[in-house]
C-alpha positions in Angstrom: 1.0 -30.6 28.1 -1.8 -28.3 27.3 -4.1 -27.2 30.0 -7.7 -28.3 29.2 -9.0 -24.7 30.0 -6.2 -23.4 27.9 -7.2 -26.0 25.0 -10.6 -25.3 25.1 -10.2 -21.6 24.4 -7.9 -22.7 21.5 -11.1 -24.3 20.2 -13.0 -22.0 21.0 -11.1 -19.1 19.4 -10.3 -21.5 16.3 -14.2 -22.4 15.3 -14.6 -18.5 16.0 -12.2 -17.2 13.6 -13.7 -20.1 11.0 -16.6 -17.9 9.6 -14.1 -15.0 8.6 -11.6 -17.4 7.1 -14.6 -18.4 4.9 -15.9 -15.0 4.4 -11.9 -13.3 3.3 -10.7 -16.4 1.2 -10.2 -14.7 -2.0 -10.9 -11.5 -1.1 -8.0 -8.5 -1.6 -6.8 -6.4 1.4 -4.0 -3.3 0.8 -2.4 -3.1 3.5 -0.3 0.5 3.7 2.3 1.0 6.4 4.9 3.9 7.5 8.7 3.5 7.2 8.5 3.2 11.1 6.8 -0.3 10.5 9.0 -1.3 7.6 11.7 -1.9 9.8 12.7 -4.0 12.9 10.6 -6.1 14.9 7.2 -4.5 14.3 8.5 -5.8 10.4 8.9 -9.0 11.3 6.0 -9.5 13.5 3.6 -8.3 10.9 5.6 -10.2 7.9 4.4 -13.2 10.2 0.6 -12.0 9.6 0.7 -11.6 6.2 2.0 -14.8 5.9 -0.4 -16.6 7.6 -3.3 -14.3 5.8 -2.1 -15.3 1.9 -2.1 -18.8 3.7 -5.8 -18.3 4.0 -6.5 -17.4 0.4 -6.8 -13.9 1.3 -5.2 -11.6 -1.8 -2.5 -9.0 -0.4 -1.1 -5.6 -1.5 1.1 -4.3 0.4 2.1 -0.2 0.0 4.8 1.0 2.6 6.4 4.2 3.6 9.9 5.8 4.0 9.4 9.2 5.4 12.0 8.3 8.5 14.5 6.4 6.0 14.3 9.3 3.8 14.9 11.8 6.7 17.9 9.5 7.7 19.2 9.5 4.2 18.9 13.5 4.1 21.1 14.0 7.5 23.6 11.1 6.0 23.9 13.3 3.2 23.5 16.4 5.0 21.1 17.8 3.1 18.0 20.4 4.4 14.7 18.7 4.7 12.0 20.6 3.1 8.1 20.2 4.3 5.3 22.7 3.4 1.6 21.9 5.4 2.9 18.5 6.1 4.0 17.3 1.9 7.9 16.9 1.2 9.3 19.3 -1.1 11.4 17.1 -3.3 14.4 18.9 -5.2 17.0 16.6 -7.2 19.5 16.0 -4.5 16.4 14.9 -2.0 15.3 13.1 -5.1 18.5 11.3 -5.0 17.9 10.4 -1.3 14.0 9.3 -2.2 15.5 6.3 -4.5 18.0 5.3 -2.0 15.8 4.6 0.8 12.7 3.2 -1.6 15.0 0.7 -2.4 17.1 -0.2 0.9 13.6 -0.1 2.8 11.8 -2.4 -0.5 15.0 -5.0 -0.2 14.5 -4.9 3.6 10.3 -6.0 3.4 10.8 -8.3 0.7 13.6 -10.2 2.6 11.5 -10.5 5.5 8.4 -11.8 3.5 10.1 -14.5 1.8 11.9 -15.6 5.0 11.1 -20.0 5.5 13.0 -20.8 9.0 12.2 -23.6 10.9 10.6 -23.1 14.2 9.2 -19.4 13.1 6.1 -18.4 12.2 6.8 -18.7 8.4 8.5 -22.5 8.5 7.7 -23.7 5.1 6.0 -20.4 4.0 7.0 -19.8 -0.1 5.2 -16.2 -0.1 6.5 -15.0 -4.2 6.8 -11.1 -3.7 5.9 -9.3 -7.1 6.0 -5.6 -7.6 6.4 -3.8 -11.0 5.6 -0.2 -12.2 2.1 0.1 -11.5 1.7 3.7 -11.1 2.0 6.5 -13.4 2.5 10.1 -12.0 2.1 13.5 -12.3 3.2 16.4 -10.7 1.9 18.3 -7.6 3.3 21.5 -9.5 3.0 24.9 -7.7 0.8 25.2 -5.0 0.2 28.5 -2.4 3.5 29.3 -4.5 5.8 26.4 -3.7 6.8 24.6 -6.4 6.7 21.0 -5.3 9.5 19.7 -7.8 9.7 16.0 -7.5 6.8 15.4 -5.4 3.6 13.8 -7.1 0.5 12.7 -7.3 -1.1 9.1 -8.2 -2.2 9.6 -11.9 -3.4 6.4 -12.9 -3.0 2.5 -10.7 -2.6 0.0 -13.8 -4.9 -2.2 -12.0 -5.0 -4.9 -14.3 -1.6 -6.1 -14.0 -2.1 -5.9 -10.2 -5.1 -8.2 -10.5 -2.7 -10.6 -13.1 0.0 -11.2 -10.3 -2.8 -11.2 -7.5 -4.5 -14.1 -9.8 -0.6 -16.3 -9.9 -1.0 -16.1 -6.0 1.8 -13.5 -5.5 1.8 -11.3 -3.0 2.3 -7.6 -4.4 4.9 -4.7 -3.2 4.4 -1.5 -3.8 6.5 1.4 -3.2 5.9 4.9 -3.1 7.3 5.9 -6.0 5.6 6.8 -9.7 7.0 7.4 -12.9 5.6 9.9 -15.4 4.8 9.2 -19.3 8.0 11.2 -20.7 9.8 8.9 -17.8 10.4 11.0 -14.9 10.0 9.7 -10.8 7.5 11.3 -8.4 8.1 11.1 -4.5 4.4 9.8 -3.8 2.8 9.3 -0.9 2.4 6.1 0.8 -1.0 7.0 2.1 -2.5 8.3 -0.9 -0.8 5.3 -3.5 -3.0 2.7 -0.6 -6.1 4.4 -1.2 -5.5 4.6 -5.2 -4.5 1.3 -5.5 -7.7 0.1 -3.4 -10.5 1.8 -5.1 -9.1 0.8 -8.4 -8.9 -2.8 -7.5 -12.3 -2.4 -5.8 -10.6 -4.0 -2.7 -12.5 -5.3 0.0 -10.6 -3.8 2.7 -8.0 -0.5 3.2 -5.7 -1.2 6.3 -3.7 1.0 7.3 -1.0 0.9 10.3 -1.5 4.3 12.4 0.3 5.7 15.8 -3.2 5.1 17.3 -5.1 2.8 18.1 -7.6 3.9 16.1 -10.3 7.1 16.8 -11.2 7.5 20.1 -14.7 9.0 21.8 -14.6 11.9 24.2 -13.8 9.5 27.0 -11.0 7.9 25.2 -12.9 4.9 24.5 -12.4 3.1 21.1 -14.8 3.7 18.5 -14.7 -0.2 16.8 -17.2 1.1 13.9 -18.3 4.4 12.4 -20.0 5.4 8.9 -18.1 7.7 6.4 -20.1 10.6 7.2 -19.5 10.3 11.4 -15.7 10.2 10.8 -16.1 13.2 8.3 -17.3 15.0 10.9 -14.4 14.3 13.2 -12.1 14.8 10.9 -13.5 18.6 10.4 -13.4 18.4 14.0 -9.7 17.7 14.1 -10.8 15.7 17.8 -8.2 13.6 18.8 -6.3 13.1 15.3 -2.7 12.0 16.0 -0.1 12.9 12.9 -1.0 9.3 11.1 -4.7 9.6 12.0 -4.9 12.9 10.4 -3.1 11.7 6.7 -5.2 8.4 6.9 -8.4 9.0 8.1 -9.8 11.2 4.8 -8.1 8.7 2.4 -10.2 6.0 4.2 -13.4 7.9 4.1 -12.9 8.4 0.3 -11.9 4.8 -0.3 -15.2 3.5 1.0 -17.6 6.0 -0.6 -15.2 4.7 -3.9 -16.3 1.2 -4.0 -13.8 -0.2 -1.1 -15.9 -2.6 1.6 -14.1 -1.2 4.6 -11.3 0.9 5.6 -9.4 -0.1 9.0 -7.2 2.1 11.3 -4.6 -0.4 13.3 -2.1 0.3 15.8 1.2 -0.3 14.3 2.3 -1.3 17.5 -0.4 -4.0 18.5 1.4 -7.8 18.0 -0.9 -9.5 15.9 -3.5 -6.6 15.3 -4.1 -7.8 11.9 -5.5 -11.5 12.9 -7.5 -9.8 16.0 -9.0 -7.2 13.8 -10.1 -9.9 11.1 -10.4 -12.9 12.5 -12.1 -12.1 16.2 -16.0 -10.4 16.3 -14.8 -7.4 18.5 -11.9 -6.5 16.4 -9.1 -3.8 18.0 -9.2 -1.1 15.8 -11.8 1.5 14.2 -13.4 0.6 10.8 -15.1 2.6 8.8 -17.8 1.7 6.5 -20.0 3.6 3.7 -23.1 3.2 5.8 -23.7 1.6 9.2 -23.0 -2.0 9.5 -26.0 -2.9 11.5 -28.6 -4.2 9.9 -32.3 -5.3 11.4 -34.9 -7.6 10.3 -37.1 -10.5 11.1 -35.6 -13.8 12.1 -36.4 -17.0 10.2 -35.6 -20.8 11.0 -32.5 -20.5 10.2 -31.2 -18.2 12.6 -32.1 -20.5 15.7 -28.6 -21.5 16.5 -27.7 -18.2 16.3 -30.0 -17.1 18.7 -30.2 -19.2 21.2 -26.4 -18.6 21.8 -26.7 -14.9 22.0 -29.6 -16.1 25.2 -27.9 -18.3 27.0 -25.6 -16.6 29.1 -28.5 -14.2 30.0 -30.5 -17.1 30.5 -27.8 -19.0 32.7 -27.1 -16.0 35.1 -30.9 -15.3 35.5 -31.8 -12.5 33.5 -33.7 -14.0 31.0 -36.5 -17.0 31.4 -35.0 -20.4 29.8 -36.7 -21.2 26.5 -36.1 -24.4 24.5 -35.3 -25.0 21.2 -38.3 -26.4 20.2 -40.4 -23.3 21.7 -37.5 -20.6 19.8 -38.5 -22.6 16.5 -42.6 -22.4 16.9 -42.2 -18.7 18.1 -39.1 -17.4 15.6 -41.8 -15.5 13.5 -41.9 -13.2 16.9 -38.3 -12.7 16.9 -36.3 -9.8 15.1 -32.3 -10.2 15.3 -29.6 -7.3 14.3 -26.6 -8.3 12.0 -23.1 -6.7 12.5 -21.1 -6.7 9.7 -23.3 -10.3 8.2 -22.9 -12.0 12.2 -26.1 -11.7 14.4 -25.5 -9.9 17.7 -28.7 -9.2 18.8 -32.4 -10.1 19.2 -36.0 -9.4 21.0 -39.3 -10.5 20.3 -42.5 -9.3 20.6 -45.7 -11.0 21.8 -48.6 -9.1 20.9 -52.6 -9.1 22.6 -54.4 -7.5 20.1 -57.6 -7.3 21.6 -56.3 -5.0 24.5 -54.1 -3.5 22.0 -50.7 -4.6 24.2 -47.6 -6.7 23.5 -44.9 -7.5 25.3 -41.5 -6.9 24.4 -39.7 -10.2 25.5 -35.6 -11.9 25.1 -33.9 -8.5 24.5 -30.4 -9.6 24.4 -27.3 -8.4 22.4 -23.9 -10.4 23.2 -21.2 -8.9 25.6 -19.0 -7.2 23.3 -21.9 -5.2 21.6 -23.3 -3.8 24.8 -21.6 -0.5 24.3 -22.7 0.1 21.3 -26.3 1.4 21.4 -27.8 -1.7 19.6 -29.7 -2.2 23.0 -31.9 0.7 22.0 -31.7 0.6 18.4 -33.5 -3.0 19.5 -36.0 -1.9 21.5 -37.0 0.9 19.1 -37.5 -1.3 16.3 -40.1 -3.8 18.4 -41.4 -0.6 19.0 -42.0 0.1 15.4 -43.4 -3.3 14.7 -46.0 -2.7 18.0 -47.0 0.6 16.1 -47.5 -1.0 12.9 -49.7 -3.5 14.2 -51.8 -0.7 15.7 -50.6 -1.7 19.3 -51.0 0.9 22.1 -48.6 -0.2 24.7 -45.6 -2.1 24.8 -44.2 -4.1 28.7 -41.7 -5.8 29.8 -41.3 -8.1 32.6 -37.8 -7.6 34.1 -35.9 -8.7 37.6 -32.3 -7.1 36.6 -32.9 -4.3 33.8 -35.2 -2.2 35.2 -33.8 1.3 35.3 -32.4 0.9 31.7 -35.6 0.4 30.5 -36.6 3.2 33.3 -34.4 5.8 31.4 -36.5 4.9 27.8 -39.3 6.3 28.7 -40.9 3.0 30.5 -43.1 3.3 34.0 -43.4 0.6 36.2 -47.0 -0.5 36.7 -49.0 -3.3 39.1 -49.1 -6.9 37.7 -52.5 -6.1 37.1 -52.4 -4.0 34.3 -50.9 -6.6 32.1 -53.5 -8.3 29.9 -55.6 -10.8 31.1 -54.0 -13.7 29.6 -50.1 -12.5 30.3 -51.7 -11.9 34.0 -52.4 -15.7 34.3 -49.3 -16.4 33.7 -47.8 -14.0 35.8 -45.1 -16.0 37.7 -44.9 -14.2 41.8 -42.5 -16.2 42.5 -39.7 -14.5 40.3 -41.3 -11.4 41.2 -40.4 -9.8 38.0 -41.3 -5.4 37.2 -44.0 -5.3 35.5 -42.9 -1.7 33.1 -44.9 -0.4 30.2 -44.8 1.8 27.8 -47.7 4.0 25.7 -46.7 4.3 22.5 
């Protein structure tokens, strides 16, 4: 029997993942993984996800790799294994060796995704695998004087017929091979036939499946989110880029400024990484996006529920002053909330006194797993905007457990009595809150 704690998280997590379920049904993700992935239990786990994401309506491409099947394949047939800056140098023997492990390692993932077992994750499961010759190629040719032979390039993703199978509810494998219009095969890329194949489909996400677990800070923290341009910058930076990392990260930055929503960097590794990055608000690996994916503006009636859960746990351990429903939805004009990725995360509101040309700066919150994140700030500096435009001087706050962060933004704490008359009646001595302001 269940546990009730146990069954309430169940719930919990459930009615969290709903909104995303919504918010992906119908939508198309191409999903590109390494030969390392296409095999073994890391291939079965993640033929489980997939499973369970078509379940959900969402619209799957899948691309994957064979770099170790075709370095297998080589030693088998004891043949040299040509690389130049990283890009196979295919000849007609390794040619020879490219086929035979597309096709073992294609066999291999397509078994595994039509799999129906009781008792396993895909009991019942009727996923119809489609693939086809979707890509034309073209050469690399000579480059820095090496003459790539059988290694080529994505020349054109018939997108159409993509879309066709995608439309019959089929979930679509593609291999990293191309074939040329006088009928000759290319050695392609995994990473680069992904990336293709999602800005031509106008997909609304680019996974791929890294030996990361995504891009990391300085510290070796996680960076969950960052803009095209950011991660442009680290990439010419070369900080911290594992061998995947490095091959993936540019193709994602491109995707997005192509038309694709978002580009994700998993770990290939994590059980279950795609359904926490999707389908939990944190997420586990690094997304990148166009342009930032926080968004601020002014709350409306609407967004009460919304708030008043981001409050309550600051309200329940003390740090914030309870306020009822009924008073959120008479003051919600005072409010401004910030948006990450469409799900409110954040608010504060201000309370101006015109005629003393103050207002205080009141229910600064943003939920746990944003805390990190700098959207704290990015708060505070919007109320402070607001304060400006209404031709406000200062801006306070009354705080009993945030007094040095707001100490290290440039706010001084003052005596109760400089607040303005009418806050200063209302001044509460008993919770002995700082009075700090701020000139603006």
């Amino acid at each position: 029997m269940m546990r009730e704690s146990d069954a309430i998280r169940f719930v919990e997590w459930v009615r969290g993942a709903a909104p995303y379920v919504h918010a992906f049904r119908g939508k198309t993700f191409v999903l590109g993984f390494g030969g390392e992935v296409a095999e073994g239990d890391l291939l079965e786990k993640l033929c489980y996800d997939c499973n369970l994401l078509a379940a959900m309506g969402v619209r799957l491409v899948l691309v994957h790799g064979t770099r170790p099947q075709i370095e297998e394949e080589l030693a088998r047939r004891k043949l040299p294994s040509r690389l130049h800056e990283g890009v196979r140098v295919t000849d007609a023997d390794a040619l020879e060796c490219v086929k035979a492990a597309v096709g073992s390692t294609r066999i291999e993932v397509e078994a595994r995704l039509s799999q129906g077992l009781p008792n396993t994750p895909m009991a019942g499961a009727h996923m119809r695998v489609t693939g086809g010759n979707f890509i034309t190629a073209k050469p690399i040719g000579v480059v820095d004087g090496i003459d790539y032979q059988y290694t080529g390039a994505v020349r054109k993703v018939i997108a159409d017929e993509i879309a066709a199978d995608l439309d019959q509810q089929n979930v679509v494998l593609i291999s990293p091979l191309g074939v040329s219009p006088s009928g000759e095969i290319f050695n392609l890329a995994m990473e680069e036939v992904a990336e293709q194949v999602a800005i031509a489909l106008k997909a609304e996400k680019l996974i791929y499946l890294s030996d990361a677990p995504g891009l990391l800070d300085e510290q070796g923290r996680l960076i969950e989110t960052i803009t095209a341009d950011e991660a442009e910058r680290m990439f010419r930076d070369g900080r911290g880029l594992t061998e995947d990392l490095h091959l993936f990260l540019p193709r994602a930055i491109r995707s997005v400024r192509s038309g694709v929503n978002r580009a994700h960097l998993l770990d290939r590794d994590k059980d279950g990484g795609l359904l926490l990055e999707f389908f939990t608000r944190q997420g586990v690996g690094t997304m990148v996006s166009k342009e930032s994916l926080a968004r601020f503006r002014e709350a409306t009636i609407e967004d009460v529920g919304a708030l008043l859960s981001i409050i309550a746990p600051l309200e329940a351990d003390g740090t914030l002053v309870r306020r009822s429903r009924e008073l959120i939805e008479m003051e919600i004009t005072r409010f401004s909330v910030v948006e990450h990725d469409g799900v409110m995360v954040g608010c504060a509101a201000l309370y101006p006194f015109s005629e003393e040309r103050a207002a205080e700066m009141a229910c600064l919150a943003v939920t746990q797993q944003f805390r990190r994140s700098g959207l704290g700030e990015r708060l505070m500096q919007h109320i402070e905007a607001r304060a400006r435009n209404a031709g406000l001087e200062r801006l306070f706050v009354l705080t009993t457990r945030t007094e040095h962060w707001f100490r290290e933004r440039g706010f001084r704490e003052v005596s109760p009595d400089q607040l303005p008359q009418e806050k200063r009646e209302l001044y509460n001595f008993q919770r002995r809150s700082k009075v700090l302001m701020k000139l603006l």
